[in-house]
C-alpha positions as a Markdown table, in Angstrom:
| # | Residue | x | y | z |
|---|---|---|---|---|
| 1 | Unk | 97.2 | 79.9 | 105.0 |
| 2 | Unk | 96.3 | 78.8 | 101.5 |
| 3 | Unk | 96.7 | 82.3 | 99.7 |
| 4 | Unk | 98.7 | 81.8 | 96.6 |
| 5 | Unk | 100.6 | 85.2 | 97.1 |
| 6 | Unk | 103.8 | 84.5 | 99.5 |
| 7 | Unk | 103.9 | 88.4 | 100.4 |
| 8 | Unk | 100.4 | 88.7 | 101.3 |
| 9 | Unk | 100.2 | 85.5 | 103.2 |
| 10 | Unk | 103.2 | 86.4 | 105.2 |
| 11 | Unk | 101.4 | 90.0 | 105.4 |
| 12 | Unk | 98.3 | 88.3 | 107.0 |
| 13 | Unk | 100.3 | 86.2 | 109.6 |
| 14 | Unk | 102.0 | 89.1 | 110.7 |
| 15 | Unk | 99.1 | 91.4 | 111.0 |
| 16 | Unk | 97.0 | 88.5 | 113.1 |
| 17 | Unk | 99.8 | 87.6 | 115.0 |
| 18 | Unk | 100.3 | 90.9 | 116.0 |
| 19 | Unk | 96.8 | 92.1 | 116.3 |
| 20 | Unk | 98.1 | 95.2 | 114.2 |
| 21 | Unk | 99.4 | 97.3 | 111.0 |
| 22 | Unk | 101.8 | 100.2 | 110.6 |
| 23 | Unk | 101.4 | 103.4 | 108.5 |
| 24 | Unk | 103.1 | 106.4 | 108.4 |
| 25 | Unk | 101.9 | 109.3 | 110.4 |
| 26 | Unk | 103.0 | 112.9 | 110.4 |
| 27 | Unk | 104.6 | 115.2 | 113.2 |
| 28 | Unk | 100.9 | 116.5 | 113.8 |
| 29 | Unk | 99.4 | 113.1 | 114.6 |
| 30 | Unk | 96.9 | 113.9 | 111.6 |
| 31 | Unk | 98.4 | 113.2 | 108.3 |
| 32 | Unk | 99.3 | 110.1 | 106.8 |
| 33 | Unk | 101.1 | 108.9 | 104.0 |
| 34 | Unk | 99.2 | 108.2 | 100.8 |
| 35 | Unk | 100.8 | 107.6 | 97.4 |
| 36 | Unk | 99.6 | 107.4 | 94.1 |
| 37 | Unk | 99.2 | 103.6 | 92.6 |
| 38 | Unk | 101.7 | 101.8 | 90.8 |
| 39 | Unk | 98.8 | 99.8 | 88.9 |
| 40 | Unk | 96.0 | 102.6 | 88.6 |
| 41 | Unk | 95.9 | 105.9 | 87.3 |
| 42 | Unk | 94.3 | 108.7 | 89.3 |
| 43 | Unk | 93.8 | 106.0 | 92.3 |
| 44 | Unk | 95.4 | 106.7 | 95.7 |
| 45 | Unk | 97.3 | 103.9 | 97.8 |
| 46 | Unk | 97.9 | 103.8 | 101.8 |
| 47 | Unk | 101.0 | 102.2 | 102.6 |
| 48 | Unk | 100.2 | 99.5 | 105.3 |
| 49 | Unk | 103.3 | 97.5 | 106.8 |
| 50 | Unk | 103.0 | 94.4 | 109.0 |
| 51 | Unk | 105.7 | 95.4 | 111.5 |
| 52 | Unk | 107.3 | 99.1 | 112.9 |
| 53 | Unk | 110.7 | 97.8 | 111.4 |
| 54 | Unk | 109.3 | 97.8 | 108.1 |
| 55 | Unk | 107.4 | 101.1 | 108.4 |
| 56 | Unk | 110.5 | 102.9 | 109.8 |
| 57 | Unk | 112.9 | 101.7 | 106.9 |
| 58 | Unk | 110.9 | 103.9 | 104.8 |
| 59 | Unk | 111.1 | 107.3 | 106.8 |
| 60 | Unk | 113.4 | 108.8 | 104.8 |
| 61 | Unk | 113.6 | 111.7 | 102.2 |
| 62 | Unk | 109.9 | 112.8 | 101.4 |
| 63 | Unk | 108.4 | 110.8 | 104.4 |
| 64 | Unk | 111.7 | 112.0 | 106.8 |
| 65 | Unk | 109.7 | 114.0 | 108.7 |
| 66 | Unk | 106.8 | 111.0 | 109.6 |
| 67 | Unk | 107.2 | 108.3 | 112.0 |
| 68 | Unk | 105.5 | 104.7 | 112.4 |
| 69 | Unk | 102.4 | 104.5 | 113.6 |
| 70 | Unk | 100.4 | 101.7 | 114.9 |
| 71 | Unk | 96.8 | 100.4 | 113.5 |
| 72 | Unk | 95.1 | 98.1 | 116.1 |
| 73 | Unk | 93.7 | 95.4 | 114.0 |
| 74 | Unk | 90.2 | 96.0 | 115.6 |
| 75 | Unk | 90.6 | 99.9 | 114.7 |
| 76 | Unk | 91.4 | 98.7 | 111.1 |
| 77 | Unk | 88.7 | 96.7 | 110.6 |
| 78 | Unk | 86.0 | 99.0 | 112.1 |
| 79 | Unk | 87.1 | 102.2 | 111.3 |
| 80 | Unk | 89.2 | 102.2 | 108.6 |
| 81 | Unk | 88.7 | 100.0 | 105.9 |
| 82 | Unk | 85.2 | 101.3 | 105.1 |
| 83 | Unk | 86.7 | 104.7 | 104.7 |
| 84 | Unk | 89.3 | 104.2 | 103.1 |
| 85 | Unk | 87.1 | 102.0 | 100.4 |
| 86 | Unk | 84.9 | 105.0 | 100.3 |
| 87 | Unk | 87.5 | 107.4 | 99.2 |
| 88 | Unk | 88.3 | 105.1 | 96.8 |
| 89 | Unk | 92.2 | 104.6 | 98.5 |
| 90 | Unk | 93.7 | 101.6 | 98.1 |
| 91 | Unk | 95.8 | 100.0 | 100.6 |
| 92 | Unk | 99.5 | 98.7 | 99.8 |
| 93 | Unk | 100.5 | 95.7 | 101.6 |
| 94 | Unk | 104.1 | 95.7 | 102.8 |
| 95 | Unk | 105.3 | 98.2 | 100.6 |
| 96 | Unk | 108.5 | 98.8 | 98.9 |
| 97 | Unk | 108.8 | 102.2 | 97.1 |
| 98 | Unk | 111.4 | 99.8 | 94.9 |
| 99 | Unk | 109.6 | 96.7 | 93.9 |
| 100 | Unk | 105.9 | 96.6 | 92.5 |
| 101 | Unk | 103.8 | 96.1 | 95.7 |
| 102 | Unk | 100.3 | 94.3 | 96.5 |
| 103 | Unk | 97.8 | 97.1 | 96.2 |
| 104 | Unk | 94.1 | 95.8 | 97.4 |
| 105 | Unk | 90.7 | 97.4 | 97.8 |
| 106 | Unk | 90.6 | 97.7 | 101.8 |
| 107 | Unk | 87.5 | 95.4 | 101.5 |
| 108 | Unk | 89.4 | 92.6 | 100.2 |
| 109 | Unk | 92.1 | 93.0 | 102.8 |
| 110 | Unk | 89.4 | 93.0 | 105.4 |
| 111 | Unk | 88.0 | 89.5 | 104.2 |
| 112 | Unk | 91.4 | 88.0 | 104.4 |
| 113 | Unk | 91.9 | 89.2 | 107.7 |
| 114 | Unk | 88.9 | 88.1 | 109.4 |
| 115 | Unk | 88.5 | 84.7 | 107.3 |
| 116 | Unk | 91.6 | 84.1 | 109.5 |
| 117 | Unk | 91.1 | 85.3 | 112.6 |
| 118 | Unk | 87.7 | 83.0 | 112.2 |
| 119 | Unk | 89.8 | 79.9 | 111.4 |
């Protein structure tokens, strides 16, 4: 992998590797966790994690009542990413509510993603 971002490389490996990424999802099965952007006003992020681990680390105080939930890679891709671009969400690539995280358009994480998985 050539990307010149460590944390994003390492995002990418993970996600191909594992054919999947992790989000937070409420009790209901129907909510998920969004958050407002670190590097844009009035602009929504989706916190994405490459592994359950990561995702359940961060189930705690406002998000203590969501759980991991898994994103086939193929679901991303086809379903997802176009919506999320369409709303205008951002997704935010490993994310850690105390360090500045990688937020991307969904279309640009969807190019990385299948320029490797075509490699």
């Amino acid at each position: 992998m050539t990307d010149s971002n460590p944390s994003l490389a390492g995002f990418i490996e993970n996600v191909t590797e594992h054919q999947a990424v992790w989000g937070l999802q409420d009790e209901t099965g129907e909510g998920w966790v969004v958050c407002d952007s670190s590097e844009f006003e009035n602009t929504d992020v989706m916190p994405l994690w490459s592994s359950a681990e990561l995702a359940k680390f961060h189930c705690t105080d406002d998000w203590q009542n969501y759980q991991p939930a898994k994103i086939p890679l193929e679901e991303l891709l086809e379903y997802w990413i176009q919506d999320l671009h369409d709303d205008g969400v951002l997704v935010g690539i490993d994310w850690d509510a105390e360090q500045d995280c990688i937020e991307l358009d969904p279309i640009v994480l969807a190019k990385k993603l299948v320029d490797i998985e075509q490699q």
